[in-house]
py3Dmol code that shows the C-alpha trace and the ligand (Angstrom):
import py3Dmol

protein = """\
ATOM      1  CA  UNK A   1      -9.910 -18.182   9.046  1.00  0.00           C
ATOM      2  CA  UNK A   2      -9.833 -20.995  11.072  1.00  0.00           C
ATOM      3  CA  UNK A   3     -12.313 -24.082  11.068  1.00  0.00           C
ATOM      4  CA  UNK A   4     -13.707 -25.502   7.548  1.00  0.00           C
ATOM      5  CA  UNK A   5     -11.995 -28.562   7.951  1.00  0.00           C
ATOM      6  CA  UNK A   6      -8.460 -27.297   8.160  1.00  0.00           C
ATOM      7  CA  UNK A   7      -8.202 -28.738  11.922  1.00  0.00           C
ATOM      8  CA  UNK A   8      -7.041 -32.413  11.052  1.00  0.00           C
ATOM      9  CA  UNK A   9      -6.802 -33.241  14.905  1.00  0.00           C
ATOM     10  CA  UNK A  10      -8.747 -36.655  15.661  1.00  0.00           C
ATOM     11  CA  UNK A  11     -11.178 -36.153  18.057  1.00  0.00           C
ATOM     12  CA  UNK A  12     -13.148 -38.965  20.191  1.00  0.00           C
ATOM     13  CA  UNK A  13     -16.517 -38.415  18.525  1.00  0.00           C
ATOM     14  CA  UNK A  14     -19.625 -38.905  20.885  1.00  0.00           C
ATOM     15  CA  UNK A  15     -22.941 -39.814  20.826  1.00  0.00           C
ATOM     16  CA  UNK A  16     -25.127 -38.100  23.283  1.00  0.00           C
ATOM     17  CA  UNK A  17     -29.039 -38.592  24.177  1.00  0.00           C
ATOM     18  CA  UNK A  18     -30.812 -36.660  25.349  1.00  0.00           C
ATOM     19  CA  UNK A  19     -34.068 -37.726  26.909  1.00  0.00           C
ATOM     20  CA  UNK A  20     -35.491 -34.124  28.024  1.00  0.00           C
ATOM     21  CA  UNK A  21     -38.716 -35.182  29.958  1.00  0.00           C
ATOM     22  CA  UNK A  22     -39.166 -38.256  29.340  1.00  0.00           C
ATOM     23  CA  UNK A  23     -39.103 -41.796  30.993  1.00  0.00           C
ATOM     24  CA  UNK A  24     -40.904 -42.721  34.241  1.00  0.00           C
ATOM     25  CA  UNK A  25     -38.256 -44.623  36.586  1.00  0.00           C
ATOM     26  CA  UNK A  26     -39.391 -47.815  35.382  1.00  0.00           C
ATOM     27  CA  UNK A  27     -38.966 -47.056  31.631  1.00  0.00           C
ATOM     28  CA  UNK A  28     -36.058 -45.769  32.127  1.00  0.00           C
ATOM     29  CA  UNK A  29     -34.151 -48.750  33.833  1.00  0.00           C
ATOM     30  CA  UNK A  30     -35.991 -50.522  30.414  1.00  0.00           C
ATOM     31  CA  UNK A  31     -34.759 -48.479  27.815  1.00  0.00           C
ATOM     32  CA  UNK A  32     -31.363 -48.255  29.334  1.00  0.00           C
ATOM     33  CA  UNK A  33     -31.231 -52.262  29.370  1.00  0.00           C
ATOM     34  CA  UNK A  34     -31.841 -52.302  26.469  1.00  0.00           C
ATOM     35  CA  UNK A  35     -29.034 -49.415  25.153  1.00  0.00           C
ATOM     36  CA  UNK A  36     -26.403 -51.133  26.989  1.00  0.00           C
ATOM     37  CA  UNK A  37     -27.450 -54.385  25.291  1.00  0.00           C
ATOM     38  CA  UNK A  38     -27.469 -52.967  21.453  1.00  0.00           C
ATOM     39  CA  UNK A  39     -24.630 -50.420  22.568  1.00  0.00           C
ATOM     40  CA  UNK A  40     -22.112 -52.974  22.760  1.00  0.00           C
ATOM     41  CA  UNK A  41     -19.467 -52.263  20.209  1.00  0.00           C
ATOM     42  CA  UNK A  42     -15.754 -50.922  20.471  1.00  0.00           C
ATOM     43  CA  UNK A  43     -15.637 -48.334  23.155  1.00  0.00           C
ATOM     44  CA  UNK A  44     -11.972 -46.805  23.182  1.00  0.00           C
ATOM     45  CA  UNK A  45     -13.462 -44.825  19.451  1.00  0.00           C
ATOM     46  CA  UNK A  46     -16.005 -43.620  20.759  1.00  0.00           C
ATOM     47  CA  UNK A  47     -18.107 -42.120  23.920  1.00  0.00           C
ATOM     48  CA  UNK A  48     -21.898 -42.929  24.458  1.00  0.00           C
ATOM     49  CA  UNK A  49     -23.579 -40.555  26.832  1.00  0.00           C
ATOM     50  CA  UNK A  50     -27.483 -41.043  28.151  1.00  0.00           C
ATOM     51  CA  UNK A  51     -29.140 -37.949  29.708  1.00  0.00           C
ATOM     52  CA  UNK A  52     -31.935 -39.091  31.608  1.00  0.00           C
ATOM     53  CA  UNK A  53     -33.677 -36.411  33.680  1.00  0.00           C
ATOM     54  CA  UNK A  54     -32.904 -36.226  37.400  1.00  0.00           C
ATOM     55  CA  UNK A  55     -35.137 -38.810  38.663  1.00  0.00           C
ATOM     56  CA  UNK A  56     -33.787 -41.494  36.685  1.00  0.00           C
ATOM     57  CA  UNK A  57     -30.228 -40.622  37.089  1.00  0.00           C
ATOM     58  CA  UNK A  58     -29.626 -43.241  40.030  1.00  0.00           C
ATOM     59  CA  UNK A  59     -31.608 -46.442  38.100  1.00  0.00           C
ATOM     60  CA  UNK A  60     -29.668 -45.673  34.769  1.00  0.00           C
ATOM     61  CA  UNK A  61     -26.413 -45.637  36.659  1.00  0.00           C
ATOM     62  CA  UNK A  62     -27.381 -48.831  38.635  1.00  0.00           C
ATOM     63  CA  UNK A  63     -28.094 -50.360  35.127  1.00  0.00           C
ATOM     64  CA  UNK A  64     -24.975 -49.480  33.566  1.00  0.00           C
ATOM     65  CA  UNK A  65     -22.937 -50.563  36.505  1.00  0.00           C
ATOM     66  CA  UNK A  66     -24.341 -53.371  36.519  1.00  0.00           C
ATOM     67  CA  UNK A  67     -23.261 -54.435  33.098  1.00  0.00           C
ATOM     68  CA  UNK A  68     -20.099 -52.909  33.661  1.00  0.00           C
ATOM     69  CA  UNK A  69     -21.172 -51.006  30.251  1.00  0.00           C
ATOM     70  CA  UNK A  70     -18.974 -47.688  29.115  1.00  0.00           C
ATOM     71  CA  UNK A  71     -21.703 -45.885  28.294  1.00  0.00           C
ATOM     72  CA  UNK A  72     -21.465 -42.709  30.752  1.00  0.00           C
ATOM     73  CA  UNK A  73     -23.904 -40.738  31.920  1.00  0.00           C
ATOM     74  CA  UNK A  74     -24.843 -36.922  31.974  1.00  0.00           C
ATOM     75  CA  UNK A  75     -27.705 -34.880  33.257  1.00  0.00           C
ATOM     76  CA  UNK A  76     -29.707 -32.163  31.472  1.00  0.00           C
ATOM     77  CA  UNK A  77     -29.173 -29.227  33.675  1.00  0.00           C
ATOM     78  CA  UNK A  78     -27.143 -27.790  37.221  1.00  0.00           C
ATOM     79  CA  UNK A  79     -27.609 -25.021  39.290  1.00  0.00           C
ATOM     80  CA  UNK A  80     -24.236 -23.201  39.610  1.00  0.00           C
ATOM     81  CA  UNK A  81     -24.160 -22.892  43.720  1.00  0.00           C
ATOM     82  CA  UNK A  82     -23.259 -25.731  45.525  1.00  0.00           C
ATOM     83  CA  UNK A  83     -25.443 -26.086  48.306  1.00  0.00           C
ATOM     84  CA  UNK A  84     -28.520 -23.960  50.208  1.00  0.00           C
ATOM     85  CA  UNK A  85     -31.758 -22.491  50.147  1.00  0.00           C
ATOM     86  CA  UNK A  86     -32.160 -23.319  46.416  1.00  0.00           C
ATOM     87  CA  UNK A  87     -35.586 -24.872  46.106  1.00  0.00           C
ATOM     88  CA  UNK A  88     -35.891 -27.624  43.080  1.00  0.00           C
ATOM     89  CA  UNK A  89     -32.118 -27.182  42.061  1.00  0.00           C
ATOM     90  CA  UNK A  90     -29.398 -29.782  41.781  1.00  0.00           C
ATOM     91  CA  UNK A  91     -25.650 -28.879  42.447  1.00  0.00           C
ATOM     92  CA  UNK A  92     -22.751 -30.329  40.843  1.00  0.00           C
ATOM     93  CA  UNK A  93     -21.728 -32.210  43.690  1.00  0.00           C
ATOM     94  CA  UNK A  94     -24.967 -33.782  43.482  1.00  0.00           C
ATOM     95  CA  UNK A  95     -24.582 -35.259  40.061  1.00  0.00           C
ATOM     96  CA  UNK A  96     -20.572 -35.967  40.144  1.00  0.00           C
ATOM     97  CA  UNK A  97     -21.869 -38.636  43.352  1.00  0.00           C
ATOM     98  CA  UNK A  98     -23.790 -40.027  40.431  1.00  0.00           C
ATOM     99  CA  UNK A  99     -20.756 -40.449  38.120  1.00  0.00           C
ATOM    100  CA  UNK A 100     -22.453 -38.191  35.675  1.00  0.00           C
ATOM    101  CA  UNK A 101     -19.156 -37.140  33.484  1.00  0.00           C
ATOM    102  CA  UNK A 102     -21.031 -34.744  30.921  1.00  0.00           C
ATOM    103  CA  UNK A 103     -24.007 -31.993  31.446  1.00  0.00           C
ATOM    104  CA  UNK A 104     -26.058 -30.549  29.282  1.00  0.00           C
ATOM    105  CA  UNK A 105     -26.139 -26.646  29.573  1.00  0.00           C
ATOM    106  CA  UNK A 106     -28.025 -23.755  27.689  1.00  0.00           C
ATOM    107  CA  UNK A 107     -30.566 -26.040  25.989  1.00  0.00           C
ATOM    108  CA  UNK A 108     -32.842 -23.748  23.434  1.00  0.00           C
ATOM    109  CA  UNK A 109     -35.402 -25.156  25.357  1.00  0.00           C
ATOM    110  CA  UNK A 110     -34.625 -23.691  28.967  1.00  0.00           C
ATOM    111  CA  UNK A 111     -33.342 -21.017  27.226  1.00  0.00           C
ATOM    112  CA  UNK A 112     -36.672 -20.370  25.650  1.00  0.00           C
ATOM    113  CA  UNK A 113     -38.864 -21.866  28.040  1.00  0.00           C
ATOM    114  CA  UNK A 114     -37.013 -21.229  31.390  1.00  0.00           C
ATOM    115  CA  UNK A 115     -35.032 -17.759  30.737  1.00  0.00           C
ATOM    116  CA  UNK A 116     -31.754 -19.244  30.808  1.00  0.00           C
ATOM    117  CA  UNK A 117     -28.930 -16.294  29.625  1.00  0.00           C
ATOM    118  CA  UNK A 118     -25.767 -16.650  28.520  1.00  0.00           C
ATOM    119  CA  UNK A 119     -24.573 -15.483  32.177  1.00  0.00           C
ATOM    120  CA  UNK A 120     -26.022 -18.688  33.704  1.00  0.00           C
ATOM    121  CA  UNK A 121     -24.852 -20.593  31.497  1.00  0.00           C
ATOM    122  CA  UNK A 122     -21.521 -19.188  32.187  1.00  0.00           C
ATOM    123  CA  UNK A 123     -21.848 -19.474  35.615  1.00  0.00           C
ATOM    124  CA  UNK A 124     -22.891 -22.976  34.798  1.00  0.00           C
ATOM    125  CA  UNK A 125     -19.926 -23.906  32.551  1.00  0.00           C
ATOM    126  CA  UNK A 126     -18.007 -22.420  35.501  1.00  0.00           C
ATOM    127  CA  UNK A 127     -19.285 -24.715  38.130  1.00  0.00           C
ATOM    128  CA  UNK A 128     -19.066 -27.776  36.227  1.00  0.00           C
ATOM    129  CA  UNK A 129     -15.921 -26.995  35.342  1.00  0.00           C
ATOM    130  CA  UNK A 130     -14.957 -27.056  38.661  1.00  0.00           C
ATOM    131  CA  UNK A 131     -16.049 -29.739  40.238  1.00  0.00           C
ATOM    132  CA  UNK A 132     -15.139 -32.524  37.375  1.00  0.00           C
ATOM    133  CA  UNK A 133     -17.990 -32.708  34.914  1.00  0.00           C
ATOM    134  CA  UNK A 134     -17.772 -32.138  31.333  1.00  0.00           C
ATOM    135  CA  UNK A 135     -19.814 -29.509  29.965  1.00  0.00           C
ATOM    136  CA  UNK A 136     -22.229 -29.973  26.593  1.00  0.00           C
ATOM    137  CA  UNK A 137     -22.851 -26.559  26.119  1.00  0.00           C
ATOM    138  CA  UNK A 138     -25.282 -26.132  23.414  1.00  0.00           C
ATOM    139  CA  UNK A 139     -26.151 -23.153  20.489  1.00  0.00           C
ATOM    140  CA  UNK A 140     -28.092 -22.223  17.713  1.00  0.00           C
ATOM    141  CA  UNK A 141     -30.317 -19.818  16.279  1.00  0.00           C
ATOM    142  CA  UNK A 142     -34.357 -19.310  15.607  1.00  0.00           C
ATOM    143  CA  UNK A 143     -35.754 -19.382  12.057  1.00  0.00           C
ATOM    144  CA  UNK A 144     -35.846 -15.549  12.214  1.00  0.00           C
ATOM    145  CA  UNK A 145     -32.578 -15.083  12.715  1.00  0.00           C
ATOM    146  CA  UNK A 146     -31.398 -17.659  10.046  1.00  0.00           C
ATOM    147  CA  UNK A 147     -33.453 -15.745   7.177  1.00  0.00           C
ATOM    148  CA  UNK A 148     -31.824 -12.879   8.604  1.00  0.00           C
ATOM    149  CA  UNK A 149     -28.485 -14.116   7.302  1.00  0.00           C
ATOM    150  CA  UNK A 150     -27.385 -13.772  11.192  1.00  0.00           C
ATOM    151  CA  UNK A 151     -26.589 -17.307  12.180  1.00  0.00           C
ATOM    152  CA  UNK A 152     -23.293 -16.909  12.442  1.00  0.00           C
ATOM    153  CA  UNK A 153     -22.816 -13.982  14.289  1.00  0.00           C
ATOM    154  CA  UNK A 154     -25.487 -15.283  16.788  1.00  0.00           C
ATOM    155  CA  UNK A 155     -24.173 -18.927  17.450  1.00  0.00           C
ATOM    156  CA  UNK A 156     -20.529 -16.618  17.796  1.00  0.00           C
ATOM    157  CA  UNK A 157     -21.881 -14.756  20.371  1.00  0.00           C
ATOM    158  CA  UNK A 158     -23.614 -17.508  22.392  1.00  0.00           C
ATOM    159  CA  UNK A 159     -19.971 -19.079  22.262  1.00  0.00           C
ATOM    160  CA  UNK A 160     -18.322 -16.109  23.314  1.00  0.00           C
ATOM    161  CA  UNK A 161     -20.233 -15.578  26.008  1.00  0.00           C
ATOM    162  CA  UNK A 162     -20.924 -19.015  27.672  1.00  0.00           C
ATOM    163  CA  UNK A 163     -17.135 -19.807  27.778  1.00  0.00           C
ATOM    164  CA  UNK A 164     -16.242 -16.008  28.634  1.00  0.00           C
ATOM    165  CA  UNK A 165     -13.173 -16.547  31.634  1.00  0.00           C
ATOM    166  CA  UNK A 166     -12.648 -20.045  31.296  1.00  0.00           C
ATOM    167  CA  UNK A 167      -9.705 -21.886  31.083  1.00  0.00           C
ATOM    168  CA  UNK A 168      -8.369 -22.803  27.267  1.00  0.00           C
ATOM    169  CA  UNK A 169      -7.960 -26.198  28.784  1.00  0.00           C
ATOM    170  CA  UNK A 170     -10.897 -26.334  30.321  1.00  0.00           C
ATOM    171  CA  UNK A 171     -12.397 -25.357  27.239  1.00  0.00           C
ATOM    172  CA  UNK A 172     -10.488 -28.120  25.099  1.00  0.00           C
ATOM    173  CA  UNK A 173     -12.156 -31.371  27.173  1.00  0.00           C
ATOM    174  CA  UNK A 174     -15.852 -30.011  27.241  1.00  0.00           C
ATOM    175  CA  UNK A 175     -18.374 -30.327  24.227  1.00  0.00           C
ATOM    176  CA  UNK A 176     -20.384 -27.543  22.562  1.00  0.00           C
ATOM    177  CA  UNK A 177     -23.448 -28.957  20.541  1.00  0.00           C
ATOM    178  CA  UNK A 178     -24.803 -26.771  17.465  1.00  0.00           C
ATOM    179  CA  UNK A 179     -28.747 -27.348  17.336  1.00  0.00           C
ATOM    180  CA  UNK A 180     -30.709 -25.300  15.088  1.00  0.00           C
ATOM    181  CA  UNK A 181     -34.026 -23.990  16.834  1.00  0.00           C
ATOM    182  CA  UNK A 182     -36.042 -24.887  13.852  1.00  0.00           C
ATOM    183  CA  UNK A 183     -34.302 -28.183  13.457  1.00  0.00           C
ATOM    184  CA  UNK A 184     -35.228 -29.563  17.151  1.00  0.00           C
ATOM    185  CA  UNK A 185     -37.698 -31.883  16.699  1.00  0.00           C
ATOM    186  CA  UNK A 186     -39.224 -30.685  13.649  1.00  0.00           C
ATOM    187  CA  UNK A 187     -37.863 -34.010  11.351  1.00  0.00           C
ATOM    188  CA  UNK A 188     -36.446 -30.826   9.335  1.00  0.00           C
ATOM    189  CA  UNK A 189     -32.459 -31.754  10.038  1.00  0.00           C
ATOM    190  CA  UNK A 190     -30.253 -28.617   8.861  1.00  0.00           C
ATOM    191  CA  UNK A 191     -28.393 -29.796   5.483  1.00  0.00           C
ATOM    192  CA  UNK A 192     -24.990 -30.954   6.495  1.00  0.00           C
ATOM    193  CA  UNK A 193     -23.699 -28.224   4.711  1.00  0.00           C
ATOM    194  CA  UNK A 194     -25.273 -25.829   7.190  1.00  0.00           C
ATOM    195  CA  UNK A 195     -24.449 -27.592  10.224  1.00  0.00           C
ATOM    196  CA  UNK A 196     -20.544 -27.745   9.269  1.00  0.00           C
ATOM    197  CA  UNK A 197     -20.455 -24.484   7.923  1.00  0.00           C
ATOM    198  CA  UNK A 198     -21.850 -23.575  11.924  1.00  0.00           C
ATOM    199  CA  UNK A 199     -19.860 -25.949  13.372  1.00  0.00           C
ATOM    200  CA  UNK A 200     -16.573 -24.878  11.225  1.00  0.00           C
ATOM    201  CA  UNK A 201     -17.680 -21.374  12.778  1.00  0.00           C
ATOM    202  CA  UNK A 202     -17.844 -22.522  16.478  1.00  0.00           C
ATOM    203  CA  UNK A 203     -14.336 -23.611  15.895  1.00  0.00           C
ATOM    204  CA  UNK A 204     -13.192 -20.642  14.381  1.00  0.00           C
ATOM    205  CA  UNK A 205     -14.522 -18.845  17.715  1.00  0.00           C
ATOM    206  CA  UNK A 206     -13.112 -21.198  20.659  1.00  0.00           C
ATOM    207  CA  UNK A 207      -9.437 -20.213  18.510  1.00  0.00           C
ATOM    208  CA  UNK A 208     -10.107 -16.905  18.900  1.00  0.00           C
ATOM    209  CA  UNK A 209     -10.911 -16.758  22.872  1.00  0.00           C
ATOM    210  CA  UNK A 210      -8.766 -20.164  23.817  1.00  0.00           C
ATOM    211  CA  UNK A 211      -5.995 -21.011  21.004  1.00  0.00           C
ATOM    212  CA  UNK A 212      -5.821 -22.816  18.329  1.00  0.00           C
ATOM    213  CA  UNK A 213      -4.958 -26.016  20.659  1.00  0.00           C
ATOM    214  CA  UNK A 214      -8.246 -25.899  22.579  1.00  0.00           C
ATOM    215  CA  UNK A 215      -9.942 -25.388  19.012  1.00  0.00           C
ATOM    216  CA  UNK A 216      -8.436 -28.780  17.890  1.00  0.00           C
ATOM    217  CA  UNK A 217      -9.381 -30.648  20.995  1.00  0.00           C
ATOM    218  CA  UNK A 218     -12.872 -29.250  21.618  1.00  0.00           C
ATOM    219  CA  UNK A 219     -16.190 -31.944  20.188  1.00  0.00           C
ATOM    220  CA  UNK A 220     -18.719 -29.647  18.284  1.00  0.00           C
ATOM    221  CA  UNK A 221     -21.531 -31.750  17.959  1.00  0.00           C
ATOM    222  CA  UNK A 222     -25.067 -31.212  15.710  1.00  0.00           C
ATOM    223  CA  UNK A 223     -28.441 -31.959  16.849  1.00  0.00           C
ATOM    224  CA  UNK A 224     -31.812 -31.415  15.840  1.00  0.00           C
ATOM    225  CA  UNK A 225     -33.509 -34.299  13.942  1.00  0.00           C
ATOM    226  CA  UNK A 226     -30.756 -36.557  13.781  1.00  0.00           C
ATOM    227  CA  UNK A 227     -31.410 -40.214  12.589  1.00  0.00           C
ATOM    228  CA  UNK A 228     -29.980 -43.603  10.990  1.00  0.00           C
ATOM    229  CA  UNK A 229     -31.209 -42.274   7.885  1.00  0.00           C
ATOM    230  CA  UNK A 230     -29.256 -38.573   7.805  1.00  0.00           C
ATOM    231  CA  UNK A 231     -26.522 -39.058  10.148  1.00  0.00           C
ATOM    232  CA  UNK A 232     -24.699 -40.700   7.096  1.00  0.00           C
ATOM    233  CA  UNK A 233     -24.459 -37.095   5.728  1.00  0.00           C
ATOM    234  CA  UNK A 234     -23.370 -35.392   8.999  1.00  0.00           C
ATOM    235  CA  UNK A 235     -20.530 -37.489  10.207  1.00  0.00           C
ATOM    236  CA  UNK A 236     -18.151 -37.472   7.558  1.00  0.00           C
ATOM    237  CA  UNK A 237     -17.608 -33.303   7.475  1.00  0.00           C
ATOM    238  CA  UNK A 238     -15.170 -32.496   9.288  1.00  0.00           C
ATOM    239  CA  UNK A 239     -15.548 -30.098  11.979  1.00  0.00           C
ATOM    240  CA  UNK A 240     -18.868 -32.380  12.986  1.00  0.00           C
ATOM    241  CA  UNK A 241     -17.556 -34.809  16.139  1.00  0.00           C
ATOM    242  CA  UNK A 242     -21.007 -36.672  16.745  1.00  0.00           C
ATOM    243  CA  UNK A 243     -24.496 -35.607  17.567  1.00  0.00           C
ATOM    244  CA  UNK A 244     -26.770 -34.728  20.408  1.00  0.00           C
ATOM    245  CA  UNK A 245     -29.990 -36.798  19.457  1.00  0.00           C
ATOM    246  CA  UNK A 246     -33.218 -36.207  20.800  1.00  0.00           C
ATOM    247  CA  UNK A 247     -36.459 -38.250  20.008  1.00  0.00           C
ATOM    248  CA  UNK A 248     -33.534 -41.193  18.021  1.00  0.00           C
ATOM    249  CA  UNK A 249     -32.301 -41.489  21.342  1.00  0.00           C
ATOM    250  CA  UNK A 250     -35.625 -42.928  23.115  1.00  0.00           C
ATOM    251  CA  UNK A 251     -35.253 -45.825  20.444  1.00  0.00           C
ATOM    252  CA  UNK A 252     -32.527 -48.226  21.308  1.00  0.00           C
ATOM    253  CA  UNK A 253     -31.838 -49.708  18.142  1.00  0.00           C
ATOM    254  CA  UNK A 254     -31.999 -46.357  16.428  1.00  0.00           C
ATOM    255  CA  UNK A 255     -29.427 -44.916  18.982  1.00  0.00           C
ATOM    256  CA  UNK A 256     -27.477 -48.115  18.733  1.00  0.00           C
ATOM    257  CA  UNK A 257     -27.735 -47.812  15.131  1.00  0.00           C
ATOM    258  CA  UNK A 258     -26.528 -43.690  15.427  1.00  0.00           C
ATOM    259  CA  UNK A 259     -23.580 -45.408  17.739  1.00  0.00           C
ATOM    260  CA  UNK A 260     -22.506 -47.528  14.794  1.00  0.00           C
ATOM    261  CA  UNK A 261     -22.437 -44.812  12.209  1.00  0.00           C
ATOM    262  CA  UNK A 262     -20.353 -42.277  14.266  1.00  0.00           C
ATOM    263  CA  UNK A 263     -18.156 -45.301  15.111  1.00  0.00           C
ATOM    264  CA  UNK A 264     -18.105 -46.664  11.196  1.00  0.00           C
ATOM    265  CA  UNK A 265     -17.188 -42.948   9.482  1.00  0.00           C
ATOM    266  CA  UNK A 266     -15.369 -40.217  11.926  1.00  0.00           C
TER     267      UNK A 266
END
"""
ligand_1 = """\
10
13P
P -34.437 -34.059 18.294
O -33.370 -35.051 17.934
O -35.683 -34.697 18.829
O -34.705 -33.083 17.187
O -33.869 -33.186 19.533
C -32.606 -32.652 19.451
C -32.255 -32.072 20.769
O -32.847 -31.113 21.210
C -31.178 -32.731 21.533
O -30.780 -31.954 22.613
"""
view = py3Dmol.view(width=600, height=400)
view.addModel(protein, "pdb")
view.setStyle({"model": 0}, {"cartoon": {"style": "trace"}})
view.addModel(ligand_1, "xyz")
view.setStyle({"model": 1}, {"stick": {}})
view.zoomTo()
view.show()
């Protein structure tokens, strides 16, 4: 099998936030200030991504540009058309005129709160893709279907279906982010024996459908409660490349902090 730390390839880990809905314009251009202030540390060893929601995209960008900081941004969600009668939706064109490099796609939450299948998010990966942005595609399963002894099958499947028909090199550059259902925030972080053991497995899946190459390349992140206090555990396994950090990431010194700790031990 492939995965379990037998792919020695070194990755560029990342550190992604993601704000969900949170941040009024004005807090926004505050907190990101104040990220690009404690964020400053040795960029070529690592990538720092912000995900503010739509609204805030164009303030956080003026921010960063401003300070000429490396931090790049990403968005939360697309809409896989480009243009047209598509009320409340944002294209890709829309966000690549905003620099955003990464977006997130097939969050538990708008998959649970919002319907979002595995066929949009294909369709999303697709149109990303596309048009220049990196996907951060992310998976993971409920409670139930962890005490059914199902996890892995079910994250598989979520993989195999989101990247179904794309490119192996398209698959190699993007980012696929493993977050637990029960884990998002709960402050109950999966051990870091679970989350490379998933992680190891989302590997073992993008060999299958892409090649072993793509397998190497591709950053599986973990989210779900991540902090100062337990990323120490996640980032040295292995197949772990970073984290996708939730409520850590509205704190500036503890994202700075989570910055420092990817940077210190992958
Ligand atoms: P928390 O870090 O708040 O658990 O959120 C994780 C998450 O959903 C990131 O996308």
């Amino acid at each position: 099998m492939f995965g379990a730390g037998k792919v020695s390839e070194k990755r560029v880990p990342i550190i992604a936030g993601n704000w969900k809905m949170n941040k009024t314009t004005v807090e926004a251009v505050n907190l990101s200030q104040h990220i690009s202030f404690e964020c400053d540390m040795a960029w070529e060893a690592i990538e720092v991504v912000i995900c503010p929601p739509f609204t805030d995209l164009k303030s956080v960008f003026n921010v960063l540009s401003f300070d000429h900081s490396s931090i790049k941004l990403g968005a939360q969600n697309v809409f896989w058309e480009d243009e047209g009668a598509y009320t409340g939706e944002i294209s890709v064109s829309m966000l690549k005129e905003l620099t955003c490099d990464y977006c997130i796609v097939g969050h538990s939450e708008r998959r649970g709160i919002f319907g979002e299948t595995d066929e949009m998010v294909n369709k999303k990966i697709k149109a990303l893709l596309a048009g220049g942005v990196r996907p951060i595609m992310c998976c993971g399963e409920s409670l139930e279907v962890r005490d059914a002894r199902q996890t892995l099958e079910f994250i598989g499947e979520q993989v195999r279906r989101g990247w179904d028909g794309v490119d192996a090199e398209d698959i190699a550059k993007s980012v696929i982010a493993y977050e637990p259902i029960w884990a998002i925030g709960t402050g109950r972080a999966a051990t870091p024996e679970q989350a490379q053991e998933a992680c190891a497995h989302i590997r073992s899946v993008i060999a299958e459908i892409a090649g072993e190459d793509a397998a190497k390349k591709i950053r599986v992140l973990y989210g779900g409660s991540m902090k100062p206090e337990n990323a120490k555990l996640f980032m040295p396994e292995p197949d772990i490349d970073g984290g996708l950090i939730g409520g850590a990431a509205l704190d500036s010194k503890a994202f700075a902090e989570l910055v420092e700790i990817a940077l210190k031990i992958k």
